[in-house]
Structure formats: C-alpha cells, structure tokens
N, C-alpha and C positions, 0 to 999 in steps of 0.2 A: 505205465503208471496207472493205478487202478480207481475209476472214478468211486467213490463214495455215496456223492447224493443225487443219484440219479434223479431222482422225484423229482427234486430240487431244479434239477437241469429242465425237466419236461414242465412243469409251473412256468420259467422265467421264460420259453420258449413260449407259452400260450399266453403269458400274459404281453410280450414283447408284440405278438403277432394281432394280438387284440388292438394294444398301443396306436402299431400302422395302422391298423384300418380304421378304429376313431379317428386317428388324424387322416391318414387320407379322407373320407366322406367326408370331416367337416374341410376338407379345401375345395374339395368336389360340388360341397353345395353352396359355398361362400360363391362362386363364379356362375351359379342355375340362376336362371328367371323365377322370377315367381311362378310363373303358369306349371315350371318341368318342378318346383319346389312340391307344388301341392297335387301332381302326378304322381312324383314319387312316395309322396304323405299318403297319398291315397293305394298305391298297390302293395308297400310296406302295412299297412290296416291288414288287405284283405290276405295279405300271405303269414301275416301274427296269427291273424283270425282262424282261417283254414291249419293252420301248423298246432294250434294252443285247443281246436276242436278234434284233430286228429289225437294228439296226447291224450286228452279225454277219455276217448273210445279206444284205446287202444289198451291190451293188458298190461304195458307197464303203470297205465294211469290206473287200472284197477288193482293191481299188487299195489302200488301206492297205499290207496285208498285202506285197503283191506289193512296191510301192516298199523297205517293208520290210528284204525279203529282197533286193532289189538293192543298198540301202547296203550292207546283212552283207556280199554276196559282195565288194565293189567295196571294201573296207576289208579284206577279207580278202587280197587281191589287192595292196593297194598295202603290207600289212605284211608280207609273204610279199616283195615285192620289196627291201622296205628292208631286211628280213633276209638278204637273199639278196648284195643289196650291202655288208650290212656285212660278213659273210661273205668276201668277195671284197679285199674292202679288208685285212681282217686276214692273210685269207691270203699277199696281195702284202707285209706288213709283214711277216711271218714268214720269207716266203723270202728277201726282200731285208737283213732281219737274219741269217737266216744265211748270205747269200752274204757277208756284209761279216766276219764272222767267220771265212768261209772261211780268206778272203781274205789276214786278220791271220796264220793259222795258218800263211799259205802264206810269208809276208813279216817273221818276227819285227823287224828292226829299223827298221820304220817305226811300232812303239808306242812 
C-alpha cells in the first residue's frame, strides 16, 4: 500500500513526541521540591542562554540575517515603485482633468 502523505506522517510524529515530553516534565516537576524547581529554572536559563548566543554567531544566524535584510530592501524597492506609479498615474489624471476643463473654458457652448 503506497503511503501518500508522508510530511503528514513525520509532523504528527514530532508533534506526538513533543506532546510526551510537555507532559512528562510537567509530572516530573509537579513531584520536585522547590529548591530542585529553581535548580532546574536556573540551568534551563543558562543552556537557552549559551544555545540562543551560539545561534547568533553562528552562519546560519548570519544567512538569517543577511536574507533578512534582502527581503527589507527588495520590498522597499517594489513599494517605492508602486508609489512612484501611483504618483504618475494621478499626476496624468490631474493634467488631463485640467486640460479637459481647459478646454470647456475655451468652448462655452459645447456644456
């Protein structure tokens, strides 16, 4: 039988496996003392800390980065444009409104 949605399969596995472990930790720490509570609070900090400072410095934080700042510019670029056409459009509506009113002014009895 030929599986179909593979993705699909490897999603409801990660988020299954995700599931156990929120729940086991919260029964793990329902049964800690306060003192092992705020041990563990405390070496969870510095292993976010050290893991979220490695990311950082590391090139995929700077490909991040970089991509980044490519969308920014390249949206800035394309609304900069669309501004600049509208711009242009309203301009051409404005003269050619008042060329047509000139025009009337030139011509009273064709209103």
């Amino acid at each position: 039988m030929k599986r179909a949605r593979t993705g699909y399969d490897d999603a409801m596995k990660l988020m299954i496996g995700f599931s156990a472990g929120v729940a086991t930790g919260m029964y793990i720490s329902s049964k800690m003392s306060e003192r092992q509570r705020t041990q563990l609070a405390t070496r969870t900090s510095k292993t976010l800390r050290r893991t979220t400072e490695a990311v950082k410095e590391s090139t995929v934080g700077e490909s991040v980065a970089t991509n980044v700042a490519k969308i920014t510019n390249a949206a800035s670029e394309r609304v900069a444009d669309a501004v600049d056409g509208a711009g242009e459009r309203a301009t051409a509506a404005v003269e050619a409104n008042g060329a047509e009113e000139h025009h009337r002014d030139d011509h009273p009895a064709s209103l």
